[in-house]
C-alpha positions as MATLAB code, in Angstrom:
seq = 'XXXXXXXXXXXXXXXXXXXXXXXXXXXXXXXXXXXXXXXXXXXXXXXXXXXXXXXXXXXXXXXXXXXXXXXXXXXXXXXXXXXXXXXXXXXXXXXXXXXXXXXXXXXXXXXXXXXXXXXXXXXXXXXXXXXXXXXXXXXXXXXXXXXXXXXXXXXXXXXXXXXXXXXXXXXXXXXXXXXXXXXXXXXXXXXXXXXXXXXXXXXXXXXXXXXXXXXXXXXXXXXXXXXXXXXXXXXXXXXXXXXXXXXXXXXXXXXXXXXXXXXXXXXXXXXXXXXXXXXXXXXXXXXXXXXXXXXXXXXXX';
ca = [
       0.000    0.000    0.000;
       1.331    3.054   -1.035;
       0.255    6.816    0.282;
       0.252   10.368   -0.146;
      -0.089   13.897    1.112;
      -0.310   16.281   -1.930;
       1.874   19.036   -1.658;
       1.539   22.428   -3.002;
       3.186   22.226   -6.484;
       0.688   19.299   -7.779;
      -2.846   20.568   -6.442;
      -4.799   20.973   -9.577;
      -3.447   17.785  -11.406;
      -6.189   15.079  -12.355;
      -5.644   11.895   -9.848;
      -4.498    9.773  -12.789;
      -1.852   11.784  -13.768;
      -0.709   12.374  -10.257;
      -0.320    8.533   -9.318;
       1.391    7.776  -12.988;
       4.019   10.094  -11.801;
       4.455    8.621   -8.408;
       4.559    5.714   -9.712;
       7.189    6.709  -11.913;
       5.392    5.790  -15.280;
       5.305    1.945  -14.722;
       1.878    1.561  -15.540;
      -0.276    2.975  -18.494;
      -2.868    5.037  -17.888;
      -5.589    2.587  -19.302;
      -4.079    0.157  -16.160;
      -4.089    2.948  -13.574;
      -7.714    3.746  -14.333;
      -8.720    0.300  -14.256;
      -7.348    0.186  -10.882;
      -9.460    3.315   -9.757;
     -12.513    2.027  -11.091;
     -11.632   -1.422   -9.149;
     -11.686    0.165   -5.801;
      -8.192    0.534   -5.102;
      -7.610    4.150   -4.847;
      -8.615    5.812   -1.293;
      -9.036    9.407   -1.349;
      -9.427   11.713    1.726;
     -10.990    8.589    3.231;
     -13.217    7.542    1.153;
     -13.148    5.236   -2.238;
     -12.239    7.261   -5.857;
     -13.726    5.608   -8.407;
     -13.089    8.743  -10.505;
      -9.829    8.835  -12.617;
     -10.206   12.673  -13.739;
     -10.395   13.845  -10.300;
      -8.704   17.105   -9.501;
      -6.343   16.883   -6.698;
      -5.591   19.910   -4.005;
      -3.198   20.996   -1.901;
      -3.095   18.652    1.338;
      -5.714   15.665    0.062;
      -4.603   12.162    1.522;
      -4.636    9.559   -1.362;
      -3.618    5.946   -0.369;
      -3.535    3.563   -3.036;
      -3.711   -0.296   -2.827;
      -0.970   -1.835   -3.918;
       3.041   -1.814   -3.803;
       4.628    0.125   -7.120;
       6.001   -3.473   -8.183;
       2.702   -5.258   -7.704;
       0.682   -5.808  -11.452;
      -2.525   -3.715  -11.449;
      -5.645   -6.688  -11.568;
      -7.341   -6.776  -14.923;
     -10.893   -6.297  -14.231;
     -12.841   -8.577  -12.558;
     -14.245  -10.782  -14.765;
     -17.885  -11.671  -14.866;
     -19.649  -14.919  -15.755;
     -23.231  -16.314  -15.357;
     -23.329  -17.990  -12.576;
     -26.775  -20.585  -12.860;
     -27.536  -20.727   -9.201;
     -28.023  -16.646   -9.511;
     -31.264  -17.777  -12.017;
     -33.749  -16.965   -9.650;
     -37.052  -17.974  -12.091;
     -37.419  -19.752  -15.148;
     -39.684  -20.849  -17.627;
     -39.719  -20.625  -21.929;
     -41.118  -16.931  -21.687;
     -39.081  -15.190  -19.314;
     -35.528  -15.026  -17.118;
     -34.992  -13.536  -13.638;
     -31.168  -13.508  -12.878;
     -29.954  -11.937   -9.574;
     -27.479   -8.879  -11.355;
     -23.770   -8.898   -9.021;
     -22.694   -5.359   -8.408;
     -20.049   -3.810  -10.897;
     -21.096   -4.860  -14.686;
     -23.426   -2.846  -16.502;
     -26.853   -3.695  -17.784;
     -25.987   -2.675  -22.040;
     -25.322   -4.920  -24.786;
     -21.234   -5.388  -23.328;
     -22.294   -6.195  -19.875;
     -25.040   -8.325  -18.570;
     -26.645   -9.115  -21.650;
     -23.691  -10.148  -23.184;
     -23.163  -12.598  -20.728;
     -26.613  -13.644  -20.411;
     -26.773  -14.079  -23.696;
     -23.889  -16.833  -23.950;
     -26.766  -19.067  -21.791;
     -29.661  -18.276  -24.435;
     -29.108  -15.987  -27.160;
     -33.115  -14.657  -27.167;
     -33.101  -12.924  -24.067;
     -33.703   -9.231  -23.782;
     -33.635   -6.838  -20.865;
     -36.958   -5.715  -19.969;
     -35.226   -3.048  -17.875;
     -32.403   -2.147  -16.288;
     -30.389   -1.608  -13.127;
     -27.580    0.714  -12.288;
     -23.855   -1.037  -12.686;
     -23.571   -1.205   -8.938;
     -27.328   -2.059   -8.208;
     -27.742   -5.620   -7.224;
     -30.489   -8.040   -7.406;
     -33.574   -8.955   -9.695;
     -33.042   -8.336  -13.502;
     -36.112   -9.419  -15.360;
     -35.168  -10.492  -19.009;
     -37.868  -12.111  -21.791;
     -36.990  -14.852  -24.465;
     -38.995  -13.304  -27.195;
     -39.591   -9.990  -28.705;
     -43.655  -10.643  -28.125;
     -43.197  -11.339  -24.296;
     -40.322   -8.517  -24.373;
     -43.012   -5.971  -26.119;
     -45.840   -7.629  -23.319;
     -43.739   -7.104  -20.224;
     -42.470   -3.575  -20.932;
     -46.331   -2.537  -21.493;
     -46.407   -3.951  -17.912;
     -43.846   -1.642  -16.992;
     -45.192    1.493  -18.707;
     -48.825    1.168  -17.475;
     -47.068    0.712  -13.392;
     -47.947   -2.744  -13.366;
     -44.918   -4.376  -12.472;
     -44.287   -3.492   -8.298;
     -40.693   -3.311   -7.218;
     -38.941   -3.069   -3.941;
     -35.498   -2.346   -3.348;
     -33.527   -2.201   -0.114;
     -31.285    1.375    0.229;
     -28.907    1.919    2.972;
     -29.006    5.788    3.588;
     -27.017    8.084    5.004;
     -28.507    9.764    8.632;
     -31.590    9.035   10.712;
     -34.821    9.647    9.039;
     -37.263   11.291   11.566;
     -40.385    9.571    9.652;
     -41.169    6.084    9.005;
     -42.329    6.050    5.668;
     -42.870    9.043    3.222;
     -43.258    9.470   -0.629;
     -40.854   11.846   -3.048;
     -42.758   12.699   -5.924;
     -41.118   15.354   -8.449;
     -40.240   15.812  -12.603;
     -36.086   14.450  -12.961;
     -33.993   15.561  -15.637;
     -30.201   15.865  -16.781;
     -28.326   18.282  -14.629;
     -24.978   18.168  -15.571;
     -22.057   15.801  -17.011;
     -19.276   15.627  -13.998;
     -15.858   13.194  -14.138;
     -17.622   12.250  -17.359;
     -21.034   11.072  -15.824;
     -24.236   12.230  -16.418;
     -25.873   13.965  -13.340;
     -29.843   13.912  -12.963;
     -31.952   15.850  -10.885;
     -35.136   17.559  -10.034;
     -35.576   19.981  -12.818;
     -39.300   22.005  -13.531;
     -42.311   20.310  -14.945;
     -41.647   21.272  -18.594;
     -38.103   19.776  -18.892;
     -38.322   16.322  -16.844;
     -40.455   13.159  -16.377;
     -42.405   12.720  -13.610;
     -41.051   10.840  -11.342;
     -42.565    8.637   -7.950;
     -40.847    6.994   -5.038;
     -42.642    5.681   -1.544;
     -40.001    4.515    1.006;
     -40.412    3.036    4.502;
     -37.637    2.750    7.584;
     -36.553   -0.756    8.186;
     -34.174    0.240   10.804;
     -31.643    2.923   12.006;
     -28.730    3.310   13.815;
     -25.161    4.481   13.957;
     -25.919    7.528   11.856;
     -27.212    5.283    8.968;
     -31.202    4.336    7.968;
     -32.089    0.906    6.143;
     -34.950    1.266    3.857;
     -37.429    0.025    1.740;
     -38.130    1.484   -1.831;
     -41.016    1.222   -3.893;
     -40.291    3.355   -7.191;
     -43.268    3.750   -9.291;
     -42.006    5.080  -11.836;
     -38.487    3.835  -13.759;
     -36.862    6.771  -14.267;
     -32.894    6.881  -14.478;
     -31.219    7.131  -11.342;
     -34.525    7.499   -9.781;
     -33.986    5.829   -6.377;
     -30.700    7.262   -5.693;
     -31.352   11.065   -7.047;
     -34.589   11.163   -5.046;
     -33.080    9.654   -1.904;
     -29.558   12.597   -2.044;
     -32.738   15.109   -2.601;
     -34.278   14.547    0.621;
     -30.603   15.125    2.317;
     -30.384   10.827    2.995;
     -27.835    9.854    0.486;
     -27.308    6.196   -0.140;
     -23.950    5.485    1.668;
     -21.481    5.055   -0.737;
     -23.170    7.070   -3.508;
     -20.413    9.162   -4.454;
     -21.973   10.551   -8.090;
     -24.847   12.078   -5.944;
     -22.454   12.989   -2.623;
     -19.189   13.553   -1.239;
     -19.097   14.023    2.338;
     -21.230   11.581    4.408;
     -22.116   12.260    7.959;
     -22.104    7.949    8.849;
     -18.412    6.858    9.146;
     -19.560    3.517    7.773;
     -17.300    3.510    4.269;
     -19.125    0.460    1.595;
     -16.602   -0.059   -1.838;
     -19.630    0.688   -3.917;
     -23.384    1.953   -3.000;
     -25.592   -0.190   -1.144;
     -28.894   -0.549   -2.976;
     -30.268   -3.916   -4.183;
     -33.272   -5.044   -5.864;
     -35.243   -6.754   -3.423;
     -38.132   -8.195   -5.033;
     -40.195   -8.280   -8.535;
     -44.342   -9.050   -8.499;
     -46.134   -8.871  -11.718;
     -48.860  -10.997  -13.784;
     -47.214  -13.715  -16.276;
     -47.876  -12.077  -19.290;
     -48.987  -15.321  -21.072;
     -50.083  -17.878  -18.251;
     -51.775  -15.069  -16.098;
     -49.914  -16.261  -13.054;
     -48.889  -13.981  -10.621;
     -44.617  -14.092  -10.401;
     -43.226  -13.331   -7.040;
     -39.493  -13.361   -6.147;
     -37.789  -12.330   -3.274;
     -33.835  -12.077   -3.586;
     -31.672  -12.099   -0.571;
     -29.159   -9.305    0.341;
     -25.630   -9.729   -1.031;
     -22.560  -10.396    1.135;
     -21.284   -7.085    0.731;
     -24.214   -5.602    2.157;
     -24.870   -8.072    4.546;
     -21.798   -6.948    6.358;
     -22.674   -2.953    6.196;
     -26.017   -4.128    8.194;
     -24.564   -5.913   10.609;
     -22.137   -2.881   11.310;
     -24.807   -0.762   11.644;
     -27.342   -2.047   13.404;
     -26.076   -5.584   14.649;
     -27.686   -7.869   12.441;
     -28.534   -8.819    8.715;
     -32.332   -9.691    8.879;
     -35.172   -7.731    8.568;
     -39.107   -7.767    8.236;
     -40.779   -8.676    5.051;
     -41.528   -5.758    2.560;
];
């Protein structure tokens, strides 16, 4: 593990630049921002998942590994068939790991090795965990995202926020749009009537302590970002959120954010019967919970 104090003459450099010439040029860029965007880059405390961040005078950046040590290639991602968590010859549920993206080079890709027909009926955020629901033809595909337009298809997802909510359950309701493009990703945020979609979230407190809030999350409405915008706007972050926050008041420090997709319920669009699933927290947050409040279980939704 190597570390830093950045003294006066570099403040201003991007982070990428400044560890390529501490670490004296033995690593290309392309392997240095790999590393970042694998977790092993600390940055005042907290993880930088951001190669293009500008450093100042006095930041503490600690990163991961000895100057002779090989960067990791990226973790590599494969399907896994005990994460199939429904099947039948119309449609897939797959419980989605944290770090690949849902596009046509992520988790399609893959799934796509195990039957090339499937299609994502929607999608969840590269570090969003939990129930993907995919369709093995275009007329259940063009069926199930009817469901989703028309607010058919209920979804709950578990967040981990940031503070103590004072109220046990509440609703955000508000028009999102594009706010800005920072360390080249796309910011969204409540914007007027006229230049967003409407967007809906209900929530309800699991449990608190230790500065930190489990919830539940019903979105009703799929809007991008939606869970994790609305949550930052009501000053409750979700820990580990860094697009949407910087400073967090819990001390609690996750490698990526903590929200998972909890469970799916909708109407079989061709045998009429109604689909429930229910998908277990991952390790990762597991082990925030029982940090924070002594334990990893929790009521049904």
């Amino acid at each position: 593990m190597l570390e830093w104090i950045v003294p006066p003459d570099e403040a201003g450099k991007k982070l990428i630049q400044f560890l390529s010439q501490r670490l004296e040029g033995k690593y290309s860029a392309r392997y240095l921002k790999r590393a970042i965007e694998e977790n092993l880059c600390q940055f005042n405390g907290r993880t930088e998942r951001f190669a293009s961040t500008i450093i100042a005078k006095g930041d503490h950046i600690v990163f991961k590994l000895e100057s002779t040590t090989p960067i990791p290639l990226k973790k590599t991602h494969s399907i896994d068939p005990s994460r199939i968590l429904y099947e039948d010859k119309d449609l897939l549920i797959y419980n989605k790991e944290s770090g690949i993206n849902c596009d046509k080079s992520g988790i399609l890709l893959l799934l796509q090795k195990y039957n090339p027909a499937l299609q994502l009926i929607h999608r969840l955020d590269r570090d969003t965990t939990g129930a993907l629901l995919l369709a093995k033809s275009p007329s259940v595909f063009a069926k199930m995202v009817e469901e989703f337009k028309n607010l058919r298809v209920e979804k709950c997802y578990v967040a981990l926020v940031d503070g103590i909510l004072e109220k046990k359950h509440g609703s955000i309701d508000n028009y999102l749009g594009k706010k800005h493009i920072y360390q080249g990703q796309t910011i969204w945020g409540e914007v007027d009537k006229k230049d967003g979609l409407h967007a809906h979230t209900d929530w309800k407190k699991i449990e608190e302590g230790k500065r930190a809030t489990l919830l539940f999350c019903y979105p009703k409405t799929g809007r991008t970002h939606q869970i994790r915008v609305h949550l930052a706007g009501i000053g409750h972050p979700i820990l580990g959120d860094f697009q949407y926050c910087k400073r967090f008041n819990c001390s609690y420090k996750p490698p990526r954010y903590l929200l998972h997709a909890y469970a799916l319920s909708f109407i079989h669009p061709i045998t009429g019967k109604k689909i429930d699933i229910e998908v277990p927290l991952p390790e990762d947050f597991k082990v925030a919970t029982k940090e924070l409040f002594g334990n990893d279980k929790f009521e049904n939704k």
